[in-house]
N, C-alpha and C positions, 0 to 999 in steps of 0.2 A: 740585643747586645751580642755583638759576636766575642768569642772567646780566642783566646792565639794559640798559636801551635807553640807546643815546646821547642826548647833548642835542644836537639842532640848532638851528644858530645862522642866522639868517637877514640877509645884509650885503645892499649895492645891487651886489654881485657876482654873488651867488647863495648857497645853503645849504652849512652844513659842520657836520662830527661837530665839538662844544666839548666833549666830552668820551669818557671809553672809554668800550666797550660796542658791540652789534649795533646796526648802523640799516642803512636805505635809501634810498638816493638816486639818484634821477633824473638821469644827468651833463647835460642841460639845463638842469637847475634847480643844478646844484654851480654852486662856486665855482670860475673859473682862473686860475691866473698865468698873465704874458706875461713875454716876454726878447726885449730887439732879434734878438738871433745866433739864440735857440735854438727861437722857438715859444710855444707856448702848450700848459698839461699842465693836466689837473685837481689841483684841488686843496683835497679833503676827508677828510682825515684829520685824526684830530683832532691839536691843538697838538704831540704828542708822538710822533706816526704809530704807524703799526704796530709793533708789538713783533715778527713775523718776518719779514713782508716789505712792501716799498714795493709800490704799483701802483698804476696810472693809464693817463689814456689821452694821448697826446702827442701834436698836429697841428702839421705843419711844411708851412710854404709849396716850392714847388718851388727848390733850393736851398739852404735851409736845413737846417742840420746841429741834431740835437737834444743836441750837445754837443762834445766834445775828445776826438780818438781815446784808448783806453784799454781796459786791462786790470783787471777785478777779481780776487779774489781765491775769490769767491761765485760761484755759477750766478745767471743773468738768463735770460731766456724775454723773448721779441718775435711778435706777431700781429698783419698788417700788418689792419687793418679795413675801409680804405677810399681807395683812389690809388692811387700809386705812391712807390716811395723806392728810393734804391741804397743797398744795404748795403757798405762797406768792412768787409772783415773779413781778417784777416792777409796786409794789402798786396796782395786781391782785389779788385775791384766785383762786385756780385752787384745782378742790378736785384731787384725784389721789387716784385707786388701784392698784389692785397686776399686774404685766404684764407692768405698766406704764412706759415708760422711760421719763427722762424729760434729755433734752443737754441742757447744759448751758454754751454759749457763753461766752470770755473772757469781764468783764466789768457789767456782767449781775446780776441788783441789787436778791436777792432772801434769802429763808430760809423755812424748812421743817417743819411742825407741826403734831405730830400723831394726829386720828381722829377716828369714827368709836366708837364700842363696846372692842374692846382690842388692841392690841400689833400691831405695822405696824413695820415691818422689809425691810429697805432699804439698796441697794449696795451700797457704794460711792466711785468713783473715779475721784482723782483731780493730774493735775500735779504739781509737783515739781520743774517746771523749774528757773535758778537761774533766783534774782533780781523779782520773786512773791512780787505780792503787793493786802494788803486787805482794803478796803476800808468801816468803817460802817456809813451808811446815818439814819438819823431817818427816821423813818418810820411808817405812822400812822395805814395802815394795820398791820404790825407785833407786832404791841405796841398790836392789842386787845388780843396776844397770847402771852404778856409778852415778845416779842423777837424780841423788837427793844431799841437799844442803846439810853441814854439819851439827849447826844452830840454827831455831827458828828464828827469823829474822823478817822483815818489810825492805831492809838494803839489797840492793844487789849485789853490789860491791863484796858484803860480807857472805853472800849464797856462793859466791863466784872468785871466792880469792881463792880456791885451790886449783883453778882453768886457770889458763893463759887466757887473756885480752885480748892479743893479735890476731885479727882479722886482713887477713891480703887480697885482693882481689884479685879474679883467676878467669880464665875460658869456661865455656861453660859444658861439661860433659856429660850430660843430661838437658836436651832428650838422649835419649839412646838414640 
């Protein structure tokens, strides 16, 4: 059975899969969102993403956290590409550069912080599998990077109501 090529969609962001199927793209030429708090991530999948797992690649200014401490429920995989960042991970710091891999275990409390003089560009891939479950504990490490929730919670919504929402999608400035 052969499979079909994606449609790419070409915006004044950059290209993205419009629909399923194999394609290829260039993260120069993809498309990325930005978030005040969290960075900026690619973002070319198509409208309905992957069917087993998310990935992309996440660049955080020094500082910045690429979300709210937490626990999945799934395996995630981290490969640091390019900086530095400190990894919190069950109320650790762990610095981390380029070449870094960090596994992270289903269950496993943690969250990324860029570091360093500029820009840490990370892999991230997390499964999808159904009945995922996210978990945010407070956290007094992640609190010093702004990136622990105020209540423990399972919502997002309620880890996340003191960020903005708004996500835009932008050019991609990274790679360097």
């Amino acid at each position: 059975m052969k499979t079909e090529q994606a449609r790419i969609e070409q915006t004044e962001e950059g290209v993205a899969a419009a629909s399923p199927g194999w394609f290829v793209v260039n993260l120069a030429d993809a498309r990325w969102q930005r978030g005040a708090e969290v960075g900026q991530w690619t973002d070319f999948e198509p409208p309905e993403g992957f069917e087993e797992y998310g990935i992309g690649v996440h660049v955080l200014q020094p500082g910045q956290p690429n979300g709210k401490y937490h626990a999945e429920s799934v395996q995630e995989d981290f490969l640091v590409l390019s900086g530095e960042c400190i990894l919190v991970v069950e109320e650790e710091e762990r610095r981390l550069k380029a070449w870094d891999f960090f596994h992270c275990a289903p269950g496993t409390r943690h969250i990324i912080v860029g570091a360093g003089d500029g820009p840490c560009a990370i892999l991230m891939v997390g499964s999808r599998a159904s009945g995922k479950k996210v978990h945010y504990p407070v956290s007094e490490a992640a609190a010093r990077y702004g990136a622990s929730t105020s209540e423990e919670t399972d919502a997002s919504r309620v880890a996340y109501s003191d960020w903005s929402r708004e996500y835009v999608p932008v050019r991609a400035t990274w790679p360097l």
